[in-house]
N, C-alpha and C positions, 0 to 999 in steps of 0.2 A: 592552476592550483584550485582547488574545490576545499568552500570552507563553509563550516557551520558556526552560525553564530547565535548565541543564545539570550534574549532580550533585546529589544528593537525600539528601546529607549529613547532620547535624544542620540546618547554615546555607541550604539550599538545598532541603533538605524542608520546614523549617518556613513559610521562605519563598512556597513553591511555596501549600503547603494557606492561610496568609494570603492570597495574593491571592486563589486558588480563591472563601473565603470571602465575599470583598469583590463578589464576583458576576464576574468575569473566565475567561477560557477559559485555563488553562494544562494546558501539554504539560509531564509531566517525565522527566528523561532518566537515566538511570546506567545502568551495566555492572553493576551486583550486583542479582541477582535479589531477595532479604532488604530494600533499600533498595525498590526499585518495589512489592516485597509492601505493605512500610507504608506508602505514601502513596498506591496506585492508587484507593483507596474514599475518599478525600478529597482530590482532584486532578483535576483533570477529564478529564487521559488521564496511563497512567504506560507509558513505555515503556523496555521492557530494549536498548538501543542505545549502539556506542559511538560516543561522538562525536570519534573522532578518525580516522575511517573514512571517507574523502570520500563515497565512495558510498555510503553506509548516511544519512549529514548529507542527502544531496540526497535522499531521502524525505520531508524531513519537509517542511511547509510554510510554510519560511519567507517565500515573498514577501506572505502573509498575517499574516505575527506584526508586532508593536508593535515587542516588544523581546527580544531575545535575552542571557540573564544566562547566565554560565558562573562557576558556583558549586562546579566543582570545587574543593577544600581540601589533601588531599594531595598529589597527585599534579603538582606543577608542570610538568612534561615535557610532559604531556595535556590540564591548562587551556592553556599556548600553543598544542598544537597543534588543539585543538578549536576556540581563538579563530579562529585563522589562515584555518580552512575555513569555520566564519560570515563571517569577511571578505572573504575568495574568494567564497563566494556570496552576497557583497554583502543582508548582513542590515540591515534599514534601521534599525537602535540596537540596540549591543552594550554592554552594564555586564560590566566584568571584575572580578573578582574577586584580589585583589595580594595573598601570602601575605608577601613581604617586598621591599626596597626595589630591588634586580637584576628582580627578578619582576614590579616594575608597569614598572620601565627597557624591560622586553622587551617585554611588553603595549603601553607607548606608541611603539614604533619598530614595530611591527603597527599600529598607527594606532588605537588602542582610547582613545580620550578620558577617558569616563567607568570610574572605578574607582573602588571599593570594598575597605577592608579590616576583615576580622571582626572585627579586635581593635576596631575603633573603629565600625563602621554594624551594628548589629543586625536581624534579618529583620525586626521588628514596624517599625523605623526606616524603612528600604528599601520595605516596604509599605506606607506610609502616602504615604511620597514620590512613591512610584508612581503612587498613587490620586489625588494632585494632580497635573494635566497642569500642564505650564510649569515645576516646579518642579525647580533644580537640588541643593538641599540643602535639610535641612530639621531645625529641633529643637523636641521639645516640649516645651513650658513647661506644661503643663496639659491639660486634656481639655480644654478651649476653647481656650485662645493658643497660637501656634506663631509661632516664628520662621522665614521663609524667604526663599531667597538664589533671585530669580529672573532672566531676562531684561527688561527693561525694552520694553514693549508698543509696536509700530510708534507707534500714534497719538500716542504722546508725545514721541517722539525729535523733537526742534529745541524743543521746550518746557522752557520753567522749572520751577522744582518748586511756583511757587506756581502758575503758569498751568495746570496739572496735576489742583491739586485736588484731589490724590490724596489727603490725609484726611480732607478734609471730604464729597468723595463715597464713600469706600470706608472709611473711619476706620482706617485704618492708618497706621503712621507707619515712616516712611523711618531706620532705621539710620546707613545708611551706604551708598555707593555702593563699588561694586569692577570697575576694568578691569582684563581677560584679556590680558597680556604674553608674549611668548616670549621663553624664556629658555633658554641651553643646559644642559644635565646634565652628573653628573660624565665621560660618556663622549662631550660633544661633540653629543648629540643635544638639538634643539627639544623644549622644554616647555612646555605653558602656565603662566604664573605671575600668581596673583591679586597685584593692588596694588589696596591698601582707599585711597582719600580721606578718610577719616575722617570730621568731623561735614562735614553738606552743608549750605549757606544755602541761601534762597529762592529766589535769582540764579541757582544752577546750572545750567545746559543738561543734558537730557536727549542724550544720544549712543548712536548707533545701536551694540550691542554690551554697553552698560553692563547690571550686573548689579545688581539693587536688592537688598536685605536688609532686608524688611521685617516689623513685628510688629502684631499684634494675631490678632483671631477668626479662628476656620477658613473659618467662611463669609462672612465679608466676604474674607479672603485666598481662597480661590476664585473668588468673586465676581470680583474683580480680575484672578486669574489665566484665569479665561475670555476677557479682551480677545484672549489673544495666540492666541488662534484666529478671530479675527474676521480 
């Protein structure tokens, strides 16, 4: 996976050298020379760039990156407008980064989906989440079990949950199910809003969109989560 990551913060350095380690190609970005000093020898490129610079943004190579994080932290004015010029040139997955609740409001009227805030998702969190394709959220219960909230894989959508089989071939066990609702904000603007179902029976139809929440091993939840590339 190849990612660019923009701010080399505490949150967004550490981040950056996590993936780095995990065997992945990351770019990282800041304006402060002292920030690129310490992550460029353990980063796999560190560049002194702003990103709020449209023509400085179009050097870099995104129609080759995964996903493009903007981990700027202070500076609210410069995470929207650095989002805004990733969005302009149409970066194919951007994770924002929301310092407070106005801040992710502006992030999702930019059309920024996925967001992240430091007081709650930690770089090692975020990195590991990464490192699982498919996965939308993710918590760890252990160095083996992990709970994660994924999309539910084409092959099963119009299937039941026992037709499925999903723990007797993958031994994971089903949560809970959660559909993605839009809902307005306090300023009139669409949000996506999870509605949890709670406990699921057997009977259940799988439906194209739904988002499983499932528990058990990493490698059987990988295992699993490789279908949705099939």
């Amino acid at each position: 996976m190849k990612y660019i990551i923009v701010g080399m913060g505490n949150f967004g350095g550490y981040l950056a050298i996590q993936l780095t380690e995990m065997g992945h190609e990351v770019v990282g970005i800041d304006t402060r020379e002292s920030k690129i000093d310490f992550v460029k020898d353990r980063v796999t490129h560190a560049v002194l760039l702003d990103a709020t610079d449209l023509q400085a943004v179009k050097t870099l190579p995104i129609k080759d990156t995964d996903v493009v994080i903007i981990a700027i932290g202070e500076d609210v004015g410069a995470s929207i407008m650095s989002t805004a010029m990733f969005k302009q040139l149409k970066a194919k997955r951007i994770i924002g980064r929301a310092i407070n609740n106005l801040h992710e409001t502006v992030l999702r009227a930019i059309g920024i989906e996925e967001i992240i805030h430091p007081e709650e998702e930690t770089a090692d969190r975020l990195a590991k989440r990464l490192e699982m394709k498919g996965v939308i959220d993710s918590l760890e219960i252990s160095d083996e079990y992990n709970i994660v909230e994924a999309k539910v894989p084409k092959r099963f959508v119009g299937m039941t949950v026992s037709e499925s089989n999903i723990r007797r071939e993958f031994f994971l066990n089903i949560m809970t199910i959660i559909r993605l609702e839009e809902r307005k904000n306090l300023i009139g603007l669409p949000v996506p809003h999870k509605n949890v179902l709670g406990v699921i029976n057997a009977d259940y139809t799988f439906k194209d969109g739904d988002l499983l929440l499932l528990f058990g091993k990493l490698k059987h939840l990988q295992e699993f989560l490789n279908l949705s590339e099939d």
